[in-house]
N, C-alpha and C positions, 0 to 999 in steps of 0.2 A: 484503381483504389479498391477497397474491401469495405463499403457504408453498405452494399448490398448485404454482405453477410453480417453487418452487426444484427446484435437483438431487436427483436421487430419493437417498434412504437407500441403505449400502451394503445391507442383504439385500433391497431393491428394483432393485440394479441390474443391468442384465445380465452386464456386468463380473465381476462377484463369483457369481451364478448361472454365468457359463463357466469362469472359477476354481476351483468348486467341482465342478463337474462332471467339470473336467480332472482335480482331484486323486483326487476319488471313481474315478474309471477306474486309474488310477496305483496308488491303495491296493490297489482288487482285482487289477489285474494282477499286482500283489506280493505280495500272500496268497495268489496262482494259484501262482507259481513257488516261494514255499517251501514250500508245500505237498507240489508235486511233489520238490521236492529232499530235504523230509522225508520225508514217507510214501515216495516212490519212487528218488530217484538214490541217497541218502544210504546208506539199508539195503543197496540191489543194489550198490552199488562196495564195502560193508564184506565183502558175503557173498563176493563174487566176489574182494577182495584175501584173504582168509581162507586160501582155496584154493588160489589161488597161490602164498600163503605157505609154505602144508601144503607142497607140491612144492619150494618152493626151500627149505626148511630140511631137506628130506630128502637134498637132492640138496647141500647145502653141507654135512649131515654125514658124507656118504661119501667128501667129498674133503678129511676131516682137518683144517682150518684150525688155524695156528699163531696164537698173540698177535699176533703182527705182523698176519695177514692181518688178523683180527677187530678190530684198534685200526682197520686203512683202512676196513674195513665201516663200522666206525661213524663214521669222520669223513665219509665218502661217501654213505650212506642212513640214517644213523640208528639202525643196528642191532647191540643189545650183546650180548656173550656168555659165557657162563659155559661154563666146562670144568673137568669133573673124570675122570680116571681115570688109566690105568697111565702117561700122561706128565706125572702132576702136577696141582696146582688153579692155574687161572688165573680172571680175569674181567676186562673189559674200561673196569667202572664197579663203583663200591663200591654197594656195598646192594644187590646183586643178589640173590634170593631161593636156597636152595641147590635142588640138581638134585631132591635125597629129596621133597621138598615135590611132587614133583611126577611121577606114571608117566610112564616111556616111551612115545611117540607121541603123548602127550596134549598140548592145546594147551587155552588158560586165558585170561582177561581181569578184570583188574584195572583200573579207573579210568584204561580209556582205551588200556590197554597188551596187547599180546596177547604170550602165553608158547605157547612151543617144545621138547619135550625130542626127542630124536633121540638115537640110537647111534651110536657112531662105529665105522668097520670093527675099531679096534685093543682093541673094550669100554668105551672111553669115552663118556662121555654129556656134548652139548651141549645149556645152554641158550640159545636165541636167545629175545629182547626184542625186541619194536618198537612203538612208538606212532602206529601207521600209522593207527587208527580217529583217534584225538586231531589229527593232522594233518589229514589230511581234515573232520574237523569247522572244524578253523580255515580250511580254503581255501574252504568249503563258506558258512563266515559272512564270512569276506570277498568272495566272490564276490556275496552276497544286497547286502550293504553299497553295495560298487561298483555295483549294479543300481538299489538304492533312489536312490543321488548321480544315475544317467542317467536316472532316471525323474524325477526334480526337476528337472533341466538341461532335459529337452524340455519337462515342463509349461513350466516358467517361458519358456521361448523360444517357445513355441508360444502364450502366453499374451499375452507382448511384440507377436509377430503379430498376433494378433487384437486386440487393442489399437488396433493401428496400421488396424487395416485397419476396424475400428468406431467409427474416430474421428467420421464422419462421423454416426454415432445424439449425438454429444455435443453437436457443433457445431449437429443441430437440437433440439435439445432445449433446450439456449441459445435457437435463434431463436424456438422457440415462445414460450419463457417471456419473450422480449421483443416479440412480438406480442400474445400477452394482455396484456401492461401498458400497450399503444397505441404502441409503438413500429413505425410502418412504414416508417423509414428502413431494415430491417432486410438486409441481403444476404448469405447467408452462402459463403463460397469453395469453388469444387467441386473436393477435391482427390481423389476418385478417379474412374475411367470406366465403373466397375460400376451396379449397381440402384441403391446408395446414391448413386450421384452424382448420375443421372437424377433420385435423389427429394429431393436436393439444389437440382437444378438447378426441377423441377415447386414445389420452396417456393417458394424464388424469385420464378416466376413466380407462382404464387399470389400471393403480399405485394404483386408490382407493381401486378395487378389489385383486390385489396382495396385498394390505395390510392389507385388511380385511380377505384375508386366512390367513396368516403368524397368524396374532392376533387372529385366530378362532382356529390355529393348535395349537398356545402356550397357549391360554384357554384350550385348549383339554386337552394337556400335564400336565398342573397346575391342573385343574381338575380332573385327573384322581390319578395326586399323591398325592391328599389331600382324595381321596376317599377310596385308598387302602393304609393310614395309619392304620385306626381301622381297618380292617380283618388282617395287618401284624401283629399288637399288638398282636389280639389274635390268631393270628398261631404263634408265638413268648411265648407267657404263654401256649397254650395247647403241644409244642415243649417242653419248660421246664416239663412239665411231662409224656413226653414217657422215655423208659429205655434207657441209657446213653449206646448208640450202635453204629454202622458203621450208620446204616437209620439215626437217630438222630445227628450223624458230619456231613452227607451230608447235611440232610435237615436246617442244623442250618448256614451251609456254603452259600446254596442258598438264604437265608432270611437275610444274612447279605448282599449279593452282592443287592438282591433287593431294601433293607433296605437304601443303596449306592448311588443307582439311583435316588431316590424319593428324598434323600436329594440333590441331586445333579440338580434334576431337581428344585427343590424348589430356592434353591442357585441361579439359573442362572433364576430365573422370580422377585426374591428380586432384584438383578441385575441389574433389567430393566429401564431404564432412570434414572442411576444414583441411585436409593435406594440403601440402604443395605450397604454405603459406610460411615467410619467416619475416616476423617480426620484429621491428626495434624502434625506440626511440626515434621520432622524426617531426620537424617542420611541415604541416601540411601545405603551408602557405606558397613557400618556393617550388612546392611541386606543382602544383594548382599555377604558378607565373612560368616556370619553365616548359610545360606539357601548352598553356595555353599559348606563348612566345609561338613553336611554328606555326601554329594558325594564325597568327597576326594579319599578314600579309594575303590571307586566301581569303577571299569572298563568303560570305558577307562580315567576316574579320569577330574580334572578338572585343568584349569589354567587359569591366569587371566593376558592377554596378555597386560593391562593397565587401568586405571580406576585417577582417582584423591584419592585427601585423603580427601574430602568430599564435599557431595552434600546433601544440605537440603532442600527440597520437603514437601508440604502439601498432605500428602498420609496414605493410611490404611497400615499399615505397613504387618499385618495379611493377608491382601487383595494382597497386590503387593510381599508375599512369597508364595502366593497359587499360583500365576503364577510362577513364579521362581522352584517351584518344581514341576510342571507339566512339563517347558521347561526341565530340567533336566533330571525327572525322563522318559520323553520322547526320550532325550541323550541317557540315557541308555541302555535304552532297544531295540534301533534299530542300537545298535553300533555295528561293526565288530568287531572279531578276532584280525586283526592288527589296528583298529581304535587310532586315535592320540587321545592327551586330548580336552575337551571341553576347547572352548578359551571361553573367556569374555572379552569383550569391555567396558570400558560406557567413555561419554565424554559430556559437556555443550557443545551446540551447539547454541548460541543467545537465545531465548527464551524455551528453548526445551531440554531435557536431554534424549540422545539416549543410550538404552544400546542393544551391540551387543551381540548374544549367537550362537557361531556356532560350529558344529558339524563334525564330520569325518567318518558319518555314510553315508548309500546307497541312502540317497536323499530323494526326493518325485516328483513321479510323475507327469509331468508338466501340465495335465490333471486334477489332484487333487488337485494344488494346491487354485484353485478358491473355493475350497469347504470343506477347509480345519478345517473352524473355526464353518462351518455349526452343529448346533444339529444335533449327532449320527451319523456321518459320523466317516467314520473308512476308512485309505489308506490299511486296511487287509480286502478286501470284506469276508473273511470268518466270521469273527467276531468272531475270535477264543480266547478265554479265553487268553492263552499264549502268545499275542501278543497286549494286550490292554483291557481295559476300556469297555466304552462303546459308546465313541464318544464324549462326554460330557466337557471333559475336558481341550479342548484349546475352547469349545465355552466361557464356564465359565471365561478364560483367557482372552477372546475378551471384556466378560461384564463388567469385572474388570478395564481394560486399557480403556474402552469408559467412564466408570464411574468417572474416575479419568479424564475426559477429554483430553487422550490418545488415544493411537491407537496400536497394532503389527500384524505385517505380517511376511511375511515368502517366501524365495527365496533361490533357488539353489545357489551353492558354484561355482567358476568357473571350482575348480575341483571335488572334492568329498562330498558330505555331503549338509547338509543347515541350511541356517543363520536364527533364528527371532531375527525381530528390534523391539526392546519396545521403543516408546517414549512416553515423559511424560511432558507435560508443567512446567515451574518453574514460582512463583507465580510472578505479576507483583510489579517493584522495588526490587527486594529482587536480591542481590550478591552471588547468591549459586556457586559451584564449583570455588570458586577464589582462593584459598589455594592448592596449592601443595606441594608433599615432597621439603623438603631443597636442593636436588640438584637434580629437575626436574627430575628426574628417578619414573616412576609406582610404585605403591603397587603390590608388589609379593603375590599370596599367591598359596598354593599347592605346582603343578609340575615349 
């Protein structure tokens, strides 16, 4: 299966690792600065307006202030005042605290507020009010605020960047993931002129080269089986006349298994982007009962765990039983002792008709299975006669299903054994699989 090459997870991507990392820098820069404005700006501007204060409250009660002045005070900085002595009680806001509450020259803090009394030259005593620590705290937290909103702006922008500028880890990451599936049509566009481009541009050139070996190794292949047709011929006629002995059934056995291969390799280069395929109108359903019928009776037999009562498909019918009987005849012969029946599945699925074939034999490999479909790969490294082919046989099955604009794979059971999934497109508009038996129950057939 191909979950390896999907897109990585987000806490696998790097995306979301430079995201995080931006923010992680932004957080601390931010607990750096209120830090410093708490433990340090904060304290030092309250201490040092304190004292400035001290001096302007002594030096405003020696120059007398009338109501008047003290109403502009407070409409202009914020600061209110109470007077009491030989010219009367005034104050400049209700609820002001009275002068007795509090000694001459003494200064006081309330919830944010700091208190003043002072003398005035005539023996009256001002109180002055201000809420200069309380303000300062609010410009103090809105200043952090406005810092946190800039600190979000440049991540995020600087995030935008980087984005744009690592587009190019996406774009291969995509082409990997469509080079391991066998796609080497693959070219991806070099949209910058940095390392990433270069390593843009070096895939590229890689892919062109892996697929001009692939196409040099199946020229080989092709060419080789088209050259040792005429010598088989005639070791095939000068065979027909040695004496009819033990040499003459070996050698007649060898030149047919040859004889096997060549066509077989021949088969799978007709194959190749779709040739060699004629399709028409067809029943997949009786193909699927007829192909699976002679395996009936062969161990571990076959059964057909559900299926519809018909699916019509533009398919080689020839073409889609040569897969069908290699999955099978593959069943067979890696099946156990006490191996259960081969099940079969098939079902419409939206545009797409999957049929399931799975097994209750010893599995494959999970190392093998990438390499499964590959020419002349054998999961029997000895390549022993008694145990298969010659490798050939599920590629053939791969060119078939691609040809047909299909696909199968192949995947472990969760218990024993393993499944291939044929899917096969159903042609566009066309109602296939809509017909079921009369009282929704499968087609049985076999065990």
């Amino acid at each position: 299966m191909t979950e390896r090459h999907q897109a990585p997870r987000l806490r696998g991507s790097i995306f979301a690792k430079l995201l995080a990392i931006m923010l992680a820098m932004a957080t601390s820069l931010l607990l750096l600065v209120s830090s410093v404005f708490v433990l340090v700006v904060y304290p030092s501007s309250i201490s040092m307006s304190k004292q400035v204060f001290d001096e302007y409250a002594r030096t405003l009660a020696a120059s007398s202030p009338t109501l008047e002045t003290a109403k502009d005070l407070k409409s202009r900085v914020g600061l209110q005042t109470r007077y009491e002595g030989p010219d009367g009680t005034w104050a400049t806001a209700a609820g002001l605290p009275t002068i007795d509450q509090f000694r001459s020259g003494e200064a006081g803090s309330s919830f944010g507020r700091e208190y003043y009394v002072e003398t005035a030259p005539n023996g009256g005593r001002y109180l002055f009010v201000w809420n200069f620590a309380q303000s300062m705290h609010a410009v103090h937290a809105m200043l952090l605020w406005l810092l946190l909103f800039l600190m979000m702006a440049v991540v995020l922008t600087a995030y935008s960047f980087q984005k744009r500028l690592l587009r190019p880890v996406r774009s291969l990451n995509d082409g990997v993931a469509r080079l391991g599936a066998g796609h080497f049509d693959v070219v991806l566009p070099v949209v910058t002129h940095d390392e990433l481009g270069s390593l843009t541009d070096a895939f590229n050139q890689m892919v062109r080269r892996v697929k001009q070996m692939i196409q040099a190794r199946d020229q080989l292949l092709l060419d080789v089986s088209h050259e040792l047709r005429s010598p088989l011929t005639r070791m095939k006629v000068a065979l027909a006349l040695l004496p009819n002995d033990e040499n003459r059934a070996g050698m007649g056995t060898d030149l047919n298994e040859m004889e096997a291969m060549i066509s077989e390799l021949l088969e799978l280069e007709r194959l190749r982007d779709g040739r060699g395929i004629r399709c028409e109108r067809q029943d997949l359903i009786p193909i699927l009962h007829d192909v699976a019928k002679s395996y009936e009776q062969r161990p571990p037999g076959i059964h057909f765990a559900g299926a519809p009562s018909q699916i019509l498909l533009d398919i080689d019918g020839e073409k889609i039983r040569t897969v069908l009987r290699n999955i099978f005849e593959n069943a067979a012969k890696y099946s156990l002792p006490n191996s259960n029946p081969v099940r079969i599945f098939a079902e419409q699925d939206g545009e797409r008709v999957v049929v399931r074939i799975s097994d209750d034999g010893p599995g494959i490999p999970g190392a093998d299975i990438s390499n499964l479909f590959e020419p002349f790969f054998r999961v029997d490294r000895s390549r022993s006669k008694k145990t298969g082919g010659y490798g050939l046989g599920l590629s053939i099955c791969k060119r078939i299903m691609e040809a047909h604009g299909g696909s199968i794979v192949v995947q472990n059971n969760a218990g024993r054994g393993a499944s291939f999934i044929l899917t096969l497109p159903t042609a566009a508009g066309q109602n296939s699989t809509k017909r079921t038996v009369a009282d929704g129950t499968f087609v049985p057939l076999g065990r």
